[in-house]
C-alpha positions as CSV (number, residue, x, y, z in Angstrom):
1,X,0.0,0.0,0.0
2,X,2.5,2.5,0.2
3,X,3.3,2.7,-3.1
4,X,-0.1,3.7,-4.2
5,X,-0.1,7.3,-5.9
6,X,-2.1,10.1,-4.1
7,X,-4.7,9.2,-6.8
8,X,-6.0,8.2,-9.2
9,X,-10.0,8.1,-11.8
10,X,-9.9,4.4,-12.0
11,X,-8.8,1.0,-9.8
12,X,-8.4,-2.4,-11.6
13,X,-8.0,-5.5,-10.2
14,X,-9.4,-9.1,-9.9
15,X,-8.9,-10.6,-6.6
16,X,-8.1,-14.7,-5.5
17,X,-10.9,-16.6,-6.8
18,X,-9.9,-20.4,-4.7
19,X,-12.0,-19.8,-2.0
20,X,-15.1,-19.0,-4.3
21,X,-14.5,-21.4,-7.1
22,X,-16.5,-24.1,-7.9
23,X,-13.2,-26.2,-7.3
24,X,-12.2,-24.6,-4.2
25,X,-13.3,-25.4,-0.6
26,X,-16.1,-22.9,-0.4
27,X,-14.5,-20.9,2.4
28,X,-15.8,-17.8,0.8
29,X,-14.7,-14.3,1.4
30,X,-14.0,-15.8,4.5
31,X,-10.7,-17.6,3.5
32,X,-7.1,-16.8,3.4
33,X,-7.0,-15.9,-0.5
34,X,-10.0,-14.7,-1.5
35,X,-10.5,-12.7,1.7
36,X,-7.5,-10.8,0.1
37,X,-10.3,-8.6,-1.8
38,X,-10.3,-6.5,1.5
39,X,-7.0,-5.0,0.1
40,X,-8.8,-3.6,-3.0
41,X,-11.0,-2.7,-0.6
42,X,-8.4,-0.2,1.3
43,X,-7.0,0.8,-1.9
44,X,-10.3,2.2,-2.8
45,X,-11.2,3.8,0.1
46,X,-7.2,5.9,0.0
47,X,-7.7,6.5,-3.3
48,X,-11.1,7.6,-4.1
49,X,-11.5,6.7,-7.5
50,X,-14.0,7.8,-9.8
51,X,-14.3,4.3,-10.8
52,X,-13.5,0.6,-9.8
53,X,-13.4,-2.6,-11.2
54,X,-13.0,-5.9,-10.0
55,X,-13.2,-9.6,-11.6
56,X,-14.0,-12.3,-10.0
57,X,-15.2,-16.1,-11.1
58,X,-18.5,-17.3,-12.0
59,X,-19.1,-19.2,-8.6
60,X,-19.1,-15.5,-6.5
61,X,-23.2,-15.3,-8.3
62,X,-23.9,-19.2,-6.7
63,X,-26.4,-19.5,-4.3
64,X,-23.8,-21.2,-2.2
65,X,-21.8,-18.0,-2.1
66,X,-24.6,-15.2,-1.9
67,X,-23.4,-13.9,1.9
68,X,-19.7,-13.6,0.1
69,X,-21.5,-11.7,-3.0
70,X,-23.2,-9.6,-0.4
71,X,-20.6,-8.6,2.1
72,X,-18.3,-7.7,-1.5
73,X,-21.0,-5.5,-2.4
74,X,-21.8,-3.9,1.1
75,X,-18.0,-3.0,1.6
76,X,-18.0,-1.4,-1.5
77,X,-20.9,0.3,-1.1
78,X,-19.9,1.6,2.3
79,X,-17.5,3.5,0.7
80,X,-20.1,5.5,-1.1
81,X,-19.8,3.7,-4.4
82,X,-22.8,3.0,-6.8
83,X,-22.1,-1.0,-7.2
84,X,-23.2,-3.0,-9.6
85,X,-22.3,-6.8,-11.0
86,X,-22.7,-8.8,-14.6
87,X,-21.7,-12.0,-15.8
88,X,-19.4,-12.0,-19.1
89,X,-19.4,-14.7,-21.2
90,X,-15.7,-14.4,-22.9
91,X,-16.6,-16.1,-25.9
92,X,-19.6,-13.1,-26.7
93,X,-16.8,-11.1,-27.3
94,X,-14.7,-12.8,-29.2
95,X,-12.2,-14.6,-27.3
96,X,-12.0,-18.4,-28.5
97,X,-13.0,-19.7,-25.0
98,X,-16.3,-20.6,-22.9
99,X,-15.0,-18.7,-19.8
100,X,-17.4,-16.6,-17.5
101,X,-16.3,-14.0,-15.0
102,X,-18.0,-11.4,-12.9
103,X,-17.3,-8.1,-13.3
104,X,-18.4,-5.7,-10.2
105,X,-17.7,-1.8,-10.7
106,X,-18.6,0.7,-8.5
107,X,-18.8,4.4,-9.6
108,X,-18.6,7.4,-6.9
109,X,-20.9,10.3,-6.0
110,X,-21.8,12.4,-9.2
111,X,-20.2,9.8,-11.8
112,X,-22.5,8.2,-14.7
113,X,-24.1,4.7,-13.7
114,X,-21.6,2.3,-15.9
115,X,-23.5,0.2,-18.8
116,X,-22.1,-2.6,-19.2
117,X,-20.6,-3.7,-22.9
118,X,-22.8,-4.8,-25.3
119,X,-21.5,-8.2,-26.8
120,X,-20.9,-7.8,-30.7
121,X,-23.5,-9.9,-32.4
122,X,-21.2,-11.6,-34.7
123,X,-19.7,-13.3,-31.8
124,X,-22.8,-14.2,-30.2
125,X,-23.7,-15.9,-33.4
126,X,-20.9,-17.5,-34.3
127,X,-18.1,-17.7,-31.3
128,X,-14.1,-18.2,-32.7
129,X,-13.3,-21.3,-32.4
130,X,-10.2,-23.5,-31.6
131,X,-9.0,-24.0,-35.1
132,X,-9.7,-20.7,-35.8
133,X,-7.5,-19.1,-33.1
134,X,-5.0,-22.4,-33.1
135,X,-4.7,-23.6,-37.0
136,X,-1.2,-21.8,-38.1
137,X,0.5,-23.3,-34.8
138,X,-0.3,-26.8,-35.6
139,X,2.8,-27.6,-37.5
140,X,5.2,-25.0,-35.3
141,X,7.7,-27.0,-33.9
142,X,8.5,-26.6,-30.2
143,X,10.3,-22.9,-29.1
144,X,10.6,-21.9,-25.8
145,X,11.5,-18.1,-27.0
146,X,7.6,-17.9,-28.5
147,X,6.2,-19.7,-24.9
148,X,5.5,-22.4,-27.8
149,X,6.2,-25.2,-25.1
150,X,3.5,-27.9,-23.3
151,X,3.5,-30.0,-20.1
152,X,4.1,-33.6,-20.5
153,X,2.4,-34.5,-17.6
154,X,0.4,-37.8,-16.6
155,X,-3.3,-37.4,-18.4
156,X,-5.9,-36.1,-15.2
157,X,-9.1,-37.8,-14.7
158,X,-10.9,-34.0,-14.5
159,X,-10.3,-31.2,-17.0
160,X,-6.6,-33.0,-18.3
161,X,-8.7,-35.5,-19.7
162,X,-10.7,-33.1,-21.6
163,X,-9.4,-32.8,-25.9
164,X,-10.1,-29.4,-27.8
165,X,-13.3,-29.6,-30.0
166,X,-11.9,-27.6,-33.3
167,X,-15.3,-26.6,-34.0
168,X,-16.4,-24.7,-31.0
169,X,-14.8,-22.5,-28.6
170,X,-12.2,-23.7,-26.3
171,X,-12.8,-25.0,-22.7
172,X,-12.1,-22.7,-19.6
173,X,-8.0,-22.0,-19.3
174,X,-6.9,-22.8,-15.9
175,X,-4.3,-21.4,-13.3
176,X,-3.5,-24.5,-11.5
177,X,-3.2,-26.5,-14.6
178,X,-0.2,-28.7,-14.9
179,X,-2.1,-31.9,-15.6
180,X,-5.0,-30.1,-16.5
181,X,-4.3,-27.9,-19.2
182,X,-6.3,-29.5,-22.5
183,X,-4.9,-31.4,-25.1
184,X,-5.1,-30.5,-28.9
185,X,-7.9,-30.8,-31.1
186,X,-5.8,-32.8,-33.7
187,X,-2.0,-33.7,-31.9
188,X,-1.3,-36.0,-29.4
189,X,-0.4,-33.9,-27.0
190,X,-1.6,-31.2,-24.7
191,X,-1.7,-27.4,-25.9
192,X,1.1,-25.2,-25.7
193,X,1.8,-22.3,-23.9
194,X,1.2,-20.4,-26.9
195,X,-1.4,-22.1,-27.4
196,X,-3.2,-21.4,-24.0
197,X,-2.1,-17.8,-24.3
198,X,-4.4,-16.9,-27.7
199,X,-6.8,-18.9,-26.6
200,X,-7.2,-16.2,-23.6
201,X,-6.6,-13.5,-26.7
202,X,-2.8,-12.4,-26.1
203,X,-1.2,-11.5,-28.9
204,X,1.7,-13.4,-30.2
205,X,3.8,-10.2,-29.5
206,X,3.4,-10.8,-25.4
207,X,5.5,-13.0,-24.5
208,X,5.7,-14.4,-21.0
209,X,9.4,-14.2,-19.3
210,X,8.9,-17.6,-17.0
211,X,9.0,-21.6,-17.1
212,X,6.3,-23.4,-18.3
213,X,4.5,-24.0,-14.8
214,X,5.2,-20.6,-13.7
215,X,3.8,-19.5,-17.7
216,X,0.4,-21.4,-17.2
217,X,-0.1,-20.0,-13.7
218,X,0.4,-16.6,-15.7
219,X,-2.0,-17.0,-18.8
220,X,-4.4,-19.4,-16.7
221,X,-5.0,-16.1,-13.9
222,X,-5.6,-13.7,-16.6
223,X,-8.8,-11.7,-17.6
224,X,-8.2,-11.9,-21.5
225,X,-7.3,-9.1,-22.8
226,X,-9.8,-8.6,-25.6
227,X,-12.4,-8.7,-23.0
228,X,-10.6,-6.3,-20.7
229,X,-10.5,-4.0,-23.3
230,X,-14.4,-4.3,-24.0
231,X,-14.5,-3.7,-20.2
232,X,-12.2,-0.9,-20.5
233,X,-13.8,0.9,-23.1
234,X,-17.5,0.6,-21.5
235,X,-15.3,2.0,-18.1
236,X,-13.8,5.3,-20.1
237,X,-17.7,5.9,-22.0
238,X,-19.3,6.0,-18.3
239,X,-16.0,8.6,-17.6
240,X,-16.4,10.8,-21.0
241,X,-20.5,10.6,-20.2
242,X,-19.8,11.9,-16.8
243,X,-17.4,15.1,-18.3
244,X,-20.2,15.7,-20.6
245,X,-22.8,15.9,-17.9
246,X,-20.7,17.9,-15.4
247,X,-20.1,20.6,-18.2
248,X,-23.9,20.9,-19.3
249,X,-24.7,21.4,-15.9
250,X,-21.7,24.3,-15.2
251,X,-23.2,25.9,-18.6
């Protein structure tokens, strides 16, 4: 915390989903990790943003999880912030995956309520799929340099065990996925870093400076950056709405 500037018109974060995850041990906001969302928390409250935004997984919205949802939302909220919470479904918006995350962002006193991005309807139709984000890699031989590298580990009997379908959207890329990380649609073996890393819509030209485990802990954790950027530009609209409003009002 003591590196935080004096201030700033937007905070951004995602904090530890293992507590809330459908894989976790349902410890809620409650546990060690993702109790850690109290630190956003403080930085919001030093910082008075004009906006916030936090991620979060799917499992924060199940029923089993609603008093975590809620005590999110009323710390927030006790700051003075507007809050509000939608599910994204990546693939809407055209990252080649069938990954859903919660987005909650809280706008202060006097700022424009935030609407949330409107999916393009191209993707809705017709989500990217695995060959089409994966085809030109398929012959690529091995580089660690490009993060073109996979795990040789044993086959898992959960999500390892699960092969890319080229016609639809990828599955879900993991954090904790060493013998879970999905195996190519055509090849026998699993996907490569690379791989992983457009299916969460990097682009080639970001290249992760690690190992492989450390790597898929990387790309795994990541909001992708296509959809950030949907989020992003829905965050600086509500900002631009709220300059527009503040200067009609001075007229």
């Amino acid at each position: 915390m003591d590196t935080l500037p004096r201030s700033c018109a937007v905070v951004a974060g995602g904090f530890p989903c293992q507590d809330i995850s459908v894989n976790g041990k349902g410890a809620g906001v409650d546990g060690a990790r993702s109790g850690l969302y109290r630190a956003m928390v403080s930085a919001v409250s030093r910082l008075r943003p004009k906006i916030f935004v936090a991620e979060n997984v799917k499992g924060l919205l199940m029923r089993h999880n609603r008093a975590s949802l809620h005590q999110v939302v009323a710390d927030f909220s006790a700051l003075g912030y507007a809050v509000t919470y939608d599910l994204y479904q990546a693939s809407d918006y055209g990252v080649p995956q069938t990954r859903e995350r919660v987005f909650l962002v809280g706008t202060a006193p006097g700022v424009a309520p935030f609407k949330a991005p409107e999916p393009p309807a191209n993707f809705v139709l017709r989500p990217m799929t695995a060959i089409e984000a994966l085809d030109d890699l398929q012959e690529q031989p091995e580089a660690q340099e490009t993060n073109h590298t996979w795990s040789r580990a044993r086959r898992s009997l959960e999500q390892g065990d699960r092969r890319l379908r080229a016609s639809r959207p990828a599955y879900t890329i993991r954090a904790e996925c060493h013998g879970n990380i999905q195996y190519h649609y055509a090849l026998d073996r699993r996907i490569s870093m690379r791989e992983a890393a457009r299916i969460q819509s990097f682009p080639d030209s970001f290249l992760f400076q690690s190992k492989l485990r450390e790597t898929e802990r990387q790309v795994g954790n990541a909001v992708p950056p296509v959809l950030a950027w949907h989020i992003a530009s829905a965050v600086n609209a509500c900002l631009a709405t709220t300059v527009r409003e503040q200067e009609a009002n001075s007229i």
